[in-house]
C-alpha positions as CSV (number, residue, x, y, z in Angstrom):
1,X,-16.8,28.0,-12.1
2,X,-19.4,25.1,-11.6
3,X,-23.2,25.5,-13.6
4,X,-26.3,24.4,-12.1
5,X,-25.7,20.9,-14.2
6,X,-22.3,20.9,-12.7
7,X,-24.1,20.5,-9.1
8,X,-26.0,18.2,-10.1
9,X,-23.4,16.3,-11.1
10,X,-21.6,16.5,-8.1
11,X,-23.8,15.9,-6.0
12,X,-25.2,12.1,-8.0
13,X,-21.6,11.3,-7.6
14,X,-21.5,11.5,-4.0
15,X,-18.7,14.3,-4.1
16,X,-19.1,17.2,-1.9
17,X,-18.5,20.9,-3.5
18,X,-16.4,22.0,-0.6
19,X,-14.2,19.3,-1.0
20,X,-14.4,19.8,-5.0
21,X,-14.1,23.4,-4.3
22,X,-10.6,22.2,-2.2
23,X,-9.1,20.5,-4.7
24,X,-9.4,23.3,-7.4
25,X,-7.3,25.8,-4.5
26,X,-5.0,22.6,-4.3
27,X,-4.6,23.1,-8.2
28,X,-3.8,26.9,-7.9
29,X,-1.6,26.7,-5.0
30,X,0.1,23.7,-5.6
31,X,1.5,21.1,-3.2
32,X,4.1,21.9,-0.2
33,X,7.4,19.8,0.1
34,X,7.3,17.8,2.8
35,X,10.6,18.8,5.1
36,X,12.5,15.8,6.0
37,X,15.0,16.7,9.0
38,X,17.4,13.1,8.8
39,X,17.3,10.0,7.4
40,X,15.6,7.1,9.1
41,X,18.6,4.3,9.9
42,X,18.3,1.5,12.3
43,X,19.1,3.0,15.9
44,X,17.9,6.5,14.7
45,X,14.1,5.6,13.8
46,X,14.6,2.0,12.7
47,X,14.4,-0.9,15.4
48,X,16.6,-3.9,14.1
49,X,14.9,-7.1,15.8
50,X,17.2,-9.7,16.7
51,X,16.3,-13.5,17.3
52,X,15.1,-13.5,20.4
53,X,13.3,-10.4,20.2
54,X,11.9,-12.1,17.2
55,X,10.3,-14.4,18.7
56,X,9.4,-12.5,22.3
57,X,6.9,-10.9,20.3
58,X,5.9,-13.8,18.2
59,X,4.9,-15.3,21.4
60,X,2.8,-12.2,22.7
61,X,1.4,-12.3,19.5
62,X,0.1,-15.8,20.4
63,X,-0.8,-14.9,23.8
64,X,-3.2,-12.3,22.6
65,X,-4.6,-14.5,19.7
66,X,-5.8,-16.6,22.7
67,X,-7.4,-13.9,24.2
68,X,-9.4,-13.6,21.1
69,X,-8.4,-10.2,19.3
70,X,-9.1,-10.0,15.4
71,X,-7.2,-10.4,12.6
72,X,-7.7,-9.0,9.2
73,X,-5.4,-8.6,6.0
74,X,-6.1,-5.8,3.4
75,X,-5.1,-6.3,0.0
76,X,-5.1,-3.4,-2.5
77,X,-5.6,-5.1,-5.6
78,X,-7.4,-2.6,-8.3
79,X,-6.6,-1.7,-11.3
80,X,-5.4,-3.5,-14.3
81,X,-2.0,-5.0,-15.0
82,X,-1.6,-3.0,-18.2
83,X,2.0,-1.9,-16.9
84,X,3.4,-4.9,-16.4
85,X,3.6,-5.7,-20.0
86,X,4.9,-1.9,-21.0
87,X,7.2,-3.1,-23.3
88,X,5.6,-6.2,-24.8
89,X,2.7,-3.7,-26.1
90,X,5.1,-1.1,-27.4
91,X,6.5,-4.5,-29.1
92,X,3.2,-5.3,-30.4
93,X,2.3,-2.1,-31.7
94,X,6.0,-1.6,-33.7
95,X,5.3,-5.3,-35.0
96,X,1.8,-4.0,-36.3
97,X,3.3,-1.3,-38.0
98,X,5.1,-3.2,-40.2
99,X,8.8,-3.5,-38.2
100,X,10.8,-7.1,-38.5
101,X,10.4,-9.0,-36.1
102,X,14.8,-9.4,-35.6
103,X,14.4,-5.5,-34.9
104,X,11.8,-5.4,-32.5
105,X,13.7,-8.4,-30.6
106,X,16.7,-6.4,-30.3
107,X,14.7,-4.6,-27.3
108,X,16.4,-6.9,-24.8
109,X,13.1,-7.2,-22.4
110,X,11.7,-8.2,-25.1
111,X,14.2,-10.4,-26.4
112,X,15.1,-11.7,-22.5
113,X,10.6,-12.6,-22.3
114,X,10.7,-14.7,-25.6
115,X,13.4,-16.7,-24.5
116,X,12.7,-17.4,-21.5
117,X,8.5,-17.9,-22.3
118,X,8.7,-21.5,-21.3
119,X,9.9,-20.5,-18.0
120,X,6.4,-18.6,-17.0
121,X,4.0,-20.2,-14.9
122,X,1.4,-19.3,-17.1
123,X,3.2,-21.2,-19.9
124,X,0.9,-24.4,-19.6
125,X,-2.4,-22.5,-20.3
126,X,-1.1,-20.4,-23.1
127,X,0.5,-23.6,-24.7
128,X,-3.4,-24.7,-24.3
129,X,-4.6,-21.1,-26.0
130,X,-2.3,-21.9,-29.2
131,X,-3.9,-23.0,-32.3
132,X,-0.5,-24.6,-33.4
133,X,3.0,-25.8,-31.4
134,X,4.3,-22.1,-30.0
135,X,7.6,-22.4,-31.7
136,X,5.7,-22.0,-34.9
137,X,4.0,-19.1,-33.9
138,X,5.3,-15.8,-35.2
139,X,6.1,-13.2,-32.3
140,X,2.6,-10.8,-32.7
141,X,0.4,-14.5,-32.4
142,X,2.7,-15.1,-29.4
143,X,2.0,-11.6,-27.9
144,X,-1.8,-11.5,-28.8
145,X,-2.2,-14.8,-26.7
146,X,-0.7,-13.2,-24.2
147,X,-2.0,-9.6,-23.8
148,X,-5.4,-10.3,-25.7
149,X,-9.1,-11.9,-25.4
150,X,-7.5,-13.9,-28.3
151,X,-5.8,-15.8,-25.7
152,X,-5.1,-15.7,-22.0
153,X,-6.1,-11.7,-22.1
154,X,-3.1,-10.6,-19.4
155,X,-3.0,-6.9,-20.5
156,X,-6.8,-6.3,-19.2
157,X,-7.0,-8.5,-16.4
158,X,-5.7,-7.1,-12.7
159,X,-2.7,-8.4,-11.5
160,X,-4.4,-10.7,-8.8
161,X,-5.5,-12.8,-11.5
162,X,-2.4,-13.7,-13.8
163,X,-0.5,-17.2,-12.4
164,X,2.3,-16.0,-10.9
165,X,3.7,-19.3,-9.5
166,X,4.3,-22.8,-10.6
167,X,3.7,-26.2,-8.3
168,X,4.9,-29.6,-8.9
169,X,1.2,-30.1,-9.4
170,X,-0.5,-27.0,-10.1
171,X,0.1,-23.1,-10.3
172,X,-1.2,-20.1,-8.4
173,X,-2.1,-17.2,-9.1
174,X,-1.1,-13.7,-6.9
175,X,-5.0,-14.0,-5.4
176,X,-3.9,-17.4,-4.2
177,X,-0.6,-17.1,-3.2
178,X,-2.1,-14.0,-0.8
179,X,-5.0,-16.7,0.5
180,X,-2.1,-18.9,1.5
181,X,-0.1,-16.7,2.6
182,X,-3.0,-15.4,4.8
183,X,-3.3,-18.6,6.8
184,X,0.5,-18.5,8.1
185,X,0.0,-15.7,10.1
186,X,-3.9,-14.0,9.7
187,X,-5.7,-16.8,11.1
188,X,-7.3,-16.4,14.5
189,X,-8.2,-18.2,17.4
190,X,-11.3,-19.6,15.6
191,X,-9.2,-21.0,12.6
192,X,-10.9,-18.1,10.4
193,X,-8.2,-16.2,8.1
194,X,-10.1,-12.7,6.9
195,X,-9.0,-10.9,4.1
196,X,-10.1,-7.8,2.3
197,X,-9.3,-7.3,-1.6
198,X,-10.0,-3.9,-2.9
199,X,-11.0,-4.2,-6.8
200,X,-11.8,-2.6,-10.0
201,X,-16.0,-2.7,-10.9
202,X,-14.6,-4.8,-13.6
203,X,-12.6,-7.3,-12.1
204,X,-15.3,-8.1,-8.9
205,X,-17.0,-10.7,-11.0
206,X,-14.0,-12.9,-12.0
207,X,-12.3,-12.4,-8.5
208,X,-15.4,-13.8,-7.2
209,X,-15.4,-16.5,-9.5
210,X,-11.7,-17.4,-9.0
211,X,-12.7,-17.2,-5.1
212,X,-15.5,-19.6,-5.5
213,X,-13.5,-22.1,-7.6
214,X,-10.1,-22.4,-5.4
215,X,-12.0,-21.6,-1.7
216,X,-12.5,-25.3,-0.3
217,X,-8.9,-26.5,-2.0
218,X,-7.1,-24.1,0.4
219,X,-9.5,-24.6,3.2
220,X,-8.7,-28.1,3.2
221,X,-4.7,-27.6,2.6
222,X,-4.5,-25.1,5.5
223,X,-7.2,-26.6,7.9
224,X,-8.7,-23.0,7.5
225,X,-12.4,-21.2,7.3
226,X,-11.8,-17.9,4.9
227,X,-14.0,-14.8,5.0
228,X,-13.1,-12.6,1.7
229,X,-14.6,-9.9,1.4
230,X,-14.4,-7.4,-1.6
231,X,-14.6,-3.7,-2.1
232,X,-14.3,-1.1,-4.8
233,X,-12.6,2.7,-4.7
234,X,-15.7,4.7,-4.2
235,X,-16.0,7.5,-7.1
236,X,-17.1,10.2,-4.2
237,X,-12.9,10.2,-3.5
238,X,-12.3,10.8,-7.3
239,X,-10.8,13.9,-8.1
240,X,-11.6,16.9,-10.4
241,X,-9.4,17.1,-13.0
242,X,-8.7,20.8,-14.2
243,X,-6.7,22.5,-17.9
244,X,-3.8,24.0,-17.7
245,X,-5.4,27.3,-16.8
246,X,-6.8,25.6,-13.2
247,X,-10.3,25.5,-14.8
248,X,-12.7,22.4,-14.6
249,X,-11.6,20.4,-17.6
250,X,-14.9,19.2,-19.7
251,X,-15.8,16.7,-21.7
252,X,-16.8,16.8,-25.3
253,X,-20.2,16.8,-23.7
254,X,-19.1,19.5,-21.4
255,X,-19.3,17.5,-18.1
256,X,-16.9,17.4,-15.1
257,X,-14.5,15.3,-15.7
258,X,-13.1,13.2,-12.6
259,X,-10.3,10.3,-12.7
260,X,-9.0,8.3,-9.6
261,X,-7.6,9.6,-6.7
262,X,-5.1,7.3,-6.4
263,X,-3.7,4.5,-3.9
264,X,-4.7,7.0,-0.9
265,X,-8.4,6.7,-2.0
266,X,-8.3,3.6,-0.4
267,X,-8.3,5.0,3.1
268,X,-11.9,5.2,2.7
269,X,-12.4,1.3,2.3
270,X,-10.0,1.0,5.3
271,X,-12.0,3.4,7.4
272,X,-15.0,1.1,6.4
273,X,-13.3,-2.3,7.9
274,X,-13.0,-3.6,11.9
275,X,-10.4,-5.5,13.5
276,X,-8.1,-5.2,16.4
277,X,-4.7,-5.9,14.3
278,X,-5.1,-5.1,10.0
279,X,-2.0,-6.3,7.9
280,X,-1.6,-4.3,4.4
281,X,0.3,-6.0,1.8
282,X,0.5,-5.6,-1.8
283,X,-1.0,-7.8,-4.8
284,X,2.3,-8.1,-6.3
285,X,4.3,-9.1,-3.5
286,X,4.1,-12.7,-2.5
287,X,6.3,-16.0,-2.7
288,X,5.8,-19.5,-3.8
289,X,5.7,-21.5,-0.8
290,X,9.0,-22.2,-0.1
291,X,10.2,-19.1,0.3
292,X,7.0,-17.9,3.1
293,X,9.1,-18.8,6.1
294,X,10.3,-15.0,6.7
295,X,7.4,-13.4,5.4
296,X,5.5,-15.5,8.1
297,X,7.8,-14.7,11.0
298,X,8.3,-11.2,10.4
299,X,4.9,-10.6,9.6
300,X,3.6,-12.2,12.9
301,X,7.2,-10.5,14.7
302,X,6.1,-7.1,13.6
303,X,2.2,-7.5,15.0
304,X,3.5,-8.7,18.4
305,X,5.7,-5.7,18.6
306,X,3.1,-3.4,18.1
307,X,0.5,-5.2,20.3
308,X,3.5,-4.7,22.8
309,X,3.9,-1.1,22.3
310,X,0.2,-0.6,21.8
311,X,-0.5,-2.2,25.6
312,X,1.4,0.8,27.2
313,X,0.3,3.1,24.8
314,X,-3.1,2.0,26.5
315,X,-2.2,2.4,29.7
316,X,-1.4,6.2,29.2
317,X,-4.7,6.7,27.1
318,X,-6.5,5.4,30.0
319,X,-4.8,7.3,32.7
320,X,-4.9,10.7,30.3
321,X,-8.7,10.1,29.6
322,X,-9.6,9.3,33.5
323,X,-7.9,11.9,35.3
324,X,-7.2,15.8,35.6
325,X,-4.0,17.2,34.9
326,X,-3.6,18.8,38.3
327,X,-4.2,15.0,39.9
328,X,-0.7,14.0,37.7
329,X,2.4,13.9,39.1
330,X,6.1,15.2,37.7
331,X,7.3,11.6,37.3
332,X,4.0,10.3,35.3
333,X,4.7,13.2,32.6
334,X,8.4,12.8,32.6
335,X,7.8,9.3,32.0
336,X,5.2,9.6,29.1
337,X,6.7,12.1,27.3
338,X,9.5,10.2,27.3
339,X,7.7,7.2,25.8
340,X,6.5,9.2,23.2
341,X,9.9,11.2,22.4
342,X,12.2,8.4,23.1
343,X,10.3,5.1,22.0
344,X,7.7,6.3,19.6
345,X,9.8,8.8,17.9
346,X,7.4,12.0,18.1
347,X,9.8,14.6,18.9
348,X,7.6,18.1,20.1
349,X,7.8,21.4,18.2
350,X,11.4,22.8,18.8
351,X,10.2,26.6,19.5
352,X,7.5,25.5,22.4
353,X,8.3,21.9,25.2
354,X,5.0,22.4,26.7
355,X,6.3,23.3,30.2
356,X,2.9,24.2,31.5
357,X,1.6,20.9,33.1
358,X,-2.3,21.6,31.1
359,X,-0.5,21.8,28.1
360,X,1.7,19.3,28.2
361,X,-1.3,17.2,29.5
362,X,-3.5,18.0,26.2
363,X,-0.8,17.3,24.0
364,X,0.2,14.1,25.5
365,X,-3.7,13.1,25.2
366,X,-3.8,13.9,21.6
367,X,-0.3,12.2,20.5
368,X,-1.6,8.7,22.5
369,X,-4.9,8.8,21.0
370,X,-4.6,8.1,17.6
371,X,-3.5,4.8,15.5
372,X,-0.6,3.5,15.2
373,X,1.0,1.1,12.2
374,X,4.2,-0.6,12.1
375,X,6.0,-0.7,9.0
376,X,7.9,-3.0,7.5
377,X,11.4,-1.6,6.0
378,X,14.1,-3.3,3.8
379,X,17.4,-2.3,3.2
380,X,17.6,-0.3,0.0
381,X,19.1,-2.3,-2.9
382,X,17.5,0.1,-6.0
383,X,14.4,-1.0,-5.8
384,X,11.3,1.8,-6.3
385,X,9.4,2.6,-3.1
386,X,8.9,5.2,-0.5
387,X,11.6,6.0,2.1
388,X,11.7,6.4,5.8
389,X,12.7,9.7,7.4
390,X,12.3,12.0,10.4
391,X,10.0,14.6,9.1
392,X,8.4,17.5,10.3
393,X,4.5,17.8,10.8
394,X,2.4,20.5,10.1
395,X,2.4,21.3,14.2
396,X,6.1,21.7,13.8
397,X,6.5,18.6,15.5
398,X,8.7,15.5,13.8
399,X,8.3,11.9,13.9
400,X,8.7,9.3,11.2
401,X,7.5,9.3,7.9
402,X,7.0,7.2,4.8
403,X,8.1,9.7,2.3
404,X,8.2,9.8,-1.4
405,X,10.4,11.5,-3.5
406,X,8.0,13.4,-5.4
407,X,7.0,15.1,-1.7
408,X,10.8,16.1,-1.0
409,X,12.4,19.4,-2.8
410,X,15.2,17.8,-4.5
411,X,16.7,21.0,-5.5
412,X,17.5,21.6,-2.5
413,X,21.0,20.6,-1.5
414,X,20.3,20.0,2.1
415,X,17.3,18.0,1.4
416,X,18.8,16.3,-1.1
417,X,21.9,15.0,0.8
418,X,19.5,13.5,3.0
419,X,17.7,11.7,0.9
420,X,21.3,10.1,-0.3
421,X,21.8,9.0,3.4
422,X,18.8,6.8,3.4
423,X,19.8,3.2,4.2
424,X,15.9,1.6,3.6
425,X,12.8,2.1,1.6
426,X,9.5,0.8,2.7
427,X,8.0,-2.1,0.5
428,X,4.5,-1.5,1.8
429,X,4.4,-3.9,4.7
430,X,2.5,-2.4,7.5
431,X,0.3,-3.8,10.5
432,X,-2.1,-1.3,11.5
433,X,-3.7,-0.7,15.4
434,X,-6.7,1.4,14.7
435,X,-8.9,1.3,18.0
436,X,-8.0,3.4,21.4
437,X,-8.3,1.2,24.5
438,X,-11.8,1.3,24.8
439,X,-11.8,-0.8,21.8
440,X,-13.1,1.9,19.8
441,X,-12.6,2.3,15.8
442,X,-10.6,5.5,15.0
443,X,-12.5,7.6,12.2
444,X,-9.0,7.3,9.9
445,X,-10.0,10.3,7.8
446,X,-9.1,12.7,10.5
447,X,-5.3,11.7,10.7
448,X,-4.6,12.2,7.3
449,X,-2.5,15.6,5.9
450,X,-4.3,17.0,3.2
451,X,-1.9,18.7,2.3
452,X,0.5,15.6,1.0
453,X,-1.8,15.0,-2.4
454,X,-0.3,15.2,-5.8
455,X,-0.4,16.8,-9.2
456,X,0.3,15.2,-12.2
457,X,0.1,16.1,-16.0
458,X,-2.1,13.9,-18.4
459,X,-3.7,14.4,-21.3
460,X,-7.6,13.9,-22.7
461,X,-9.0,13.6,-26.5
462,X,-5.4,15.5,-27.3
463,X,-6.2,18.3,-24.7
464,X,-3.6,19.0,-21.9
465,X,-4.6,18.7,-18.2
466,X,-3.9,18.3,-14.7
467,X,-5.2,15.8,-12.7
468,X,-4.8,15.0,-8.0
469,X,-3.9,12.3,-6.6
470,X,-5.0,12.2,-2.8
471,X,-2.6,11.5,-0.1
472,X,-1.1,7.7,-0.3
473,X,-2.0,5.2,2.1
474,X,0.6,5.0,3.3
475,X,2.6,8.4,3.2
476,X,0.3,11.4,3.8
477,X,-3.1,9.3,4.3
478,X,-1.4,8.0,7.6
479,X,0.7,11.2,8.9
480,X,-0.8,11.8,12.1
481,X,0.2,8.0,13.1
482,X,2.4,6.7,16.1
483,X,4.6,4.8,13.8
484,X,7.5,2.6,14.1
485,X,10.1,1.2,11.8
486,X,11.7,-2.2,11.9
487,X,14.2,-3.8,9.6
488,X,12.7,-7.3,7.7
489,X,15.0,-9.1,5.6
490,X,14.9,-8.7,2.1
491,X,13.5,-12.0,1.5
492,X,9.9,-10.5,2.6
493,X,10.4,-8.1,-0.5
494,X,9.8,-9.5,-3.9
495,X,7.2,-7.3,-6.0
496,X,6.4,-8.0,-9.8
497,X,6.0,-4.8,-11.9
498,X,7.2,-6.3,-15.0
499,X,6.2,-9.8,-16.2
500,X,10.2,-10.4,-16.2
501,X,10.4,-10.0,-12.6
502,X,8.6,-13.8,-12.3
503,X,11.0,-14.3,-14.1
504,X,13.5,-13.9,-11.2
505,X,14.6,-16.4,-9.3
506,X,12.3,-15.5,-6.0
507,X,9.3,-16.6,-8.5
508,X,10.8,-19.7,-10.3
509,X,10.0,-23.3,-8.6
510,X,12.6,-24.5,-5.5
C-alpha cells in the first residue's frame, strides 16, 4: 500500500504510519452510529439556572479569581470565509457568463444583499475601494469589490478579519469584537485577558498585524493588559485521503495526498495550552456592545458553576487517589456514585453496577479523573448545530453528549424519534476544566473516541475520493468528559454564516 517514498513522506510530515495505517481501516470499515438513549431536556440532562443561582456562581467565580486561578479563551478562527459569500460567487460566476443582471437578482439573497449593501458595516471602506459613486457601479464591479483583491478581498480573508459591526465612531471587526468581549469576563486578577486564536498559515501575518494596530485602543478602553497568542492546525493531524476503492489517493505526481482533519484537529492546539478555566467560543459568534450583557453573565455563570462542581469533584479525586478501597466505607461510595450518576449524569453500564467494593473503587477513580466542560445550550429555534443527548459510551456506560446528526442512524425509527424530541442544540459555548486537583494538565488526547470521525465524499483534478474528518472538538474529541448542560438565553447565540446574517438585527447598530 505505501512505497518507500511514501514513508518518507509520512514521516517529513510528522504523521505516524500506525495512525495513517488507522485511518485507511477507518475507510474500510466505516464509522459506527453513535446510540443516543433520550433527548437531553432541562431537568433530564439540562440544568436551567435561575437568577439567584445566576449570580451564586458569578460570585464564586469571583471568589476564585481572587485566589488567583487562570483564565484563558480559545478562539477557533482558521480557515477562510469563502462560504459566507456562497451565493454572491455563484452570482458572480452566472454574471461572468454572460446572464442579465435582472436574472441573476431574482436569486432573493442576492437581491435581499444589494439592497440592503448600505446597511453593512463594511460599507464605508468599500464606498472608499470604489473608483466611482456605488450606485453607478454595475452589480459584477460591486461583487469584485467585495469578494476580490480588486477591492476589500472578503472571499479570501478568514472571517476574524471582515468588520462585522458598526460604532457611532468606528467599526469592528469579529477579531475585535472577541478582544472586547474577552475583557467582560476573561480577565484575571492581574487585569491580563489571554486569548488564543487558532489560524490559517495564511492568515497569521494580517491577524498579527490587525492585533498590533487595535492592541493599545482596547487596552485603554477596557483598562486591560492582552496576551494573544496564535496557533496553526498542525499538518501531523491531517488525514489520508483515499479513492473510492479505499486506496491511497495520489497526486498527479503520485504523492499521498492529505487534506484537513477538521474542527477536531484542534484538540491538539488545545492540548498544547494551560490554564485553570479555558472558554471556547466561535469566530462568528459575537455582539456589538450593546447586546454583551448576557453573553457576559452567562459566560461568567457557567465558569462559576463548574468551578462549583469541579471543587467536589476534587474532593473525591483526592480521597480516591490517597486511600485503599478496603479503608472506604458504604456511605463514602453510596455518596460518590451518586454524585457521579445523579449530578454529573454518567449513568454505569446497565448489564454490570459494580457491586464489588475494588471495582466500584476503580471505576469511580477513572470517572473523577478526567476533565470536565460545561456547555452552553440554547433552545432550538432551526438554527444548524450539534444536539444534546444521553448517549451511550463505548464502556456501555451513558452520559451526555454533544451529538451531530451525521453520527446518529436516522433510518432508524427509534433513533430518529429521539432526535425529534430534542428541545436544544449546542452553539459551541463551552468552559473547559482540564487539570485534576493536583493542578495537573490532563493529556486531552486520551479522552477522545476515535471512533466518532467522519467520512465525506470530495473530489480531486475530476477524480472521485474520500476524505476523514477526526472527531469534533466538541462531540467525539471530548467523549470521555464529565459534562454538564445548562440552558443560556438565546441572546448569547448569534453566529454569521452568511454575510446576510449581519444583516440581522443582533448585528445592526442599537
Amino acid at each position: 500500500m505505501f512505497n518507500a517514498e511514501d514513508l518518507v513522506f509520512i514521516e517529513e510530515r510528522g504523521s505516524d504510519l500506525s495512525t495513517v495505517k488507522e485511518q485507511v481501516k477507518n475507510f474500510e470499515k466505516g464509522f459506527p452510529f453513535m446510540e443516543i438513549i433520550q433527548a437531553a431536556t432541562v431537568g433530564k440532562g439540562i440544568i436551567q439556572l435561575n437568577e439567584e443561582h445566576a449570580n451564586q456562581f458569578i460570585d464564586f467565580l469571583n471568589h476564585k479569581l481572587e485566589h488567583g486561578i487562570s483564565l484563558l479563551k480559545f478562539v477557533p478562527a482558521s480557515g477562510a470565509a469563502s462560504r459566507m459569500f456562497k451565493d454572491l460567487f455563484s452570482a458572480k460566476s452566472k454574471l461572468e457568463s454572460g446572464e442579465t443582471e435582472a436574472k441573476v437578482l431574482q436569486e432573493k439573497s442576492v437581491n435581499y444583499f444589494f439592497d440592503n449593501l448600505k446597511k453593512f458595516a463594511f460599507y464605508t471602506e468599500f464606498e472608499k475601494l470604489a473608483s466611482q459613486p456605488v450606485e453607478q457601479l454595475s452589480a459584477l464591479e460591486v461583487l469584485d469589490l467585495v469578494l476580490t483583491e480588486k477591492g476589500l478581498n472578503y472571499g479570501s480573508l478568514p472571517k476574524g478579519l471582515l468588520t462585522f459591526h458598526q460604532y457611532s465612531d468606528d467599526c469592528r471587526t469579529a477579531f475585535e469584537e472577541h478582544c472586547a468581549e474577552g475583557a467582560q469576563y476573561a480577565k484575571d486578577k492581574a487585569g491580563q485577558v489571554k486569548i488564543h486564536f487558532t489560524v490559517s498559515p495564511e492568515h497569521q501575518d494580517a491577524f498579527e498585524a490587525h492585533l498590533k494596530a487595535i492592541r493599545s485602543k482596547y487596552e485603554q478602553a477596557f483598562e486591560v493588559q492582552y496576551d494573544i497568542q496564535f496557533s496553526q492546525q498542525k499538518p501531523s493531524t491531517d488525514t489520508l485521503a483515499v479513492d473510492m476503492n479505499n486506496q491511497p489517493f495520489r497526486n498527479g505526481d503520485s504523492s499521498l495526498l492529505f487534506r484537513p482533519g477538521g474542527h477536531g484537529a484542534l484538540l491538539e492546539n488545545l492540548n498544547d495550552l494551560d490554564a485553570d478555566l479555558i472558554f471556547i467560543k466561535n469566530i462568528d459568534n459575537v455582539v456589538p456592545d450593546y447586546l454583551k450583557e448576557d453573553t457576559t453573565k452567562y459566560k461568567k455563570a457557567l465558569a462559576g458553576l463548574l468551578l462549583n462542581y469541579q471543587k467536589r469533584i476534587f474532593s473525591y479525586q483526592q480521597i480516591l487517589d490517597e486511600r485503599h478501597y478496603t479503608a472506604l466505607d458504604s456511605k463514602f461510595y453510596a455518596e460518590a456514585s451518586s454524585f457521579l450518576e445523579n449530578i454529573l449524569n454518567v449513568k454505569p453500564p446497565t448489564s454490570h453496577y459494580y457491586s464489588e467494593k475494588e471495582e466500584l473503587y476503580h471505576y469511580l477513580k477513572e470517572k473523577f479523573n478526567r476533565p470536565i466542560r460545561v456547555c452552553g445550550m440554547v433552545k432550538n429555534e432551526g438554527e444548524p448545530g450539534g444536539g444534546p443527548f444521553w448517549a451511550k459510551n463505548r464502556d456501555g456506560s451513558v452520559s451526555l453528549q454533544v451529538v451531530e446528526s451525521s453520527q446518529i442512524d436516522l433510518q432508524n425509527k427509534e433513533q430518529q424519534s429521539i432526535v425529534s424530541q430534542a428541545t436544544h442544540f449546542n452553539p459551541v459555548d463551552l468552559i473547559c476544566g482540564i487539570k485534576n486537583y493536583r493542578g495537573e494538565k490532563y493529556n486531552l488526547l486520551t479522552y477522545r473516541d476515535p471512533q466518532t470521525g467522519f467520512i465525506s465524499y470530495k473530489s480531486k483534478d475530476g477524480k472521485e475520493l474520500k476524505a476523514q474528518e477526526l472527531p469534533g472538538l466538541w462531540n467525539g474529541a471530548m467523549a470521555d468528559w464529565n459534562t454538564l448542560f445548562v440552558e443560556v438565553p438565546i441572546t448569547t447565540f448569534n453566529p454569521v454564516k452568511t454575510v446576510n446574517d449581519l444583516l440581522r438585527k443582533e448585528h445592526q447598530p442599537d
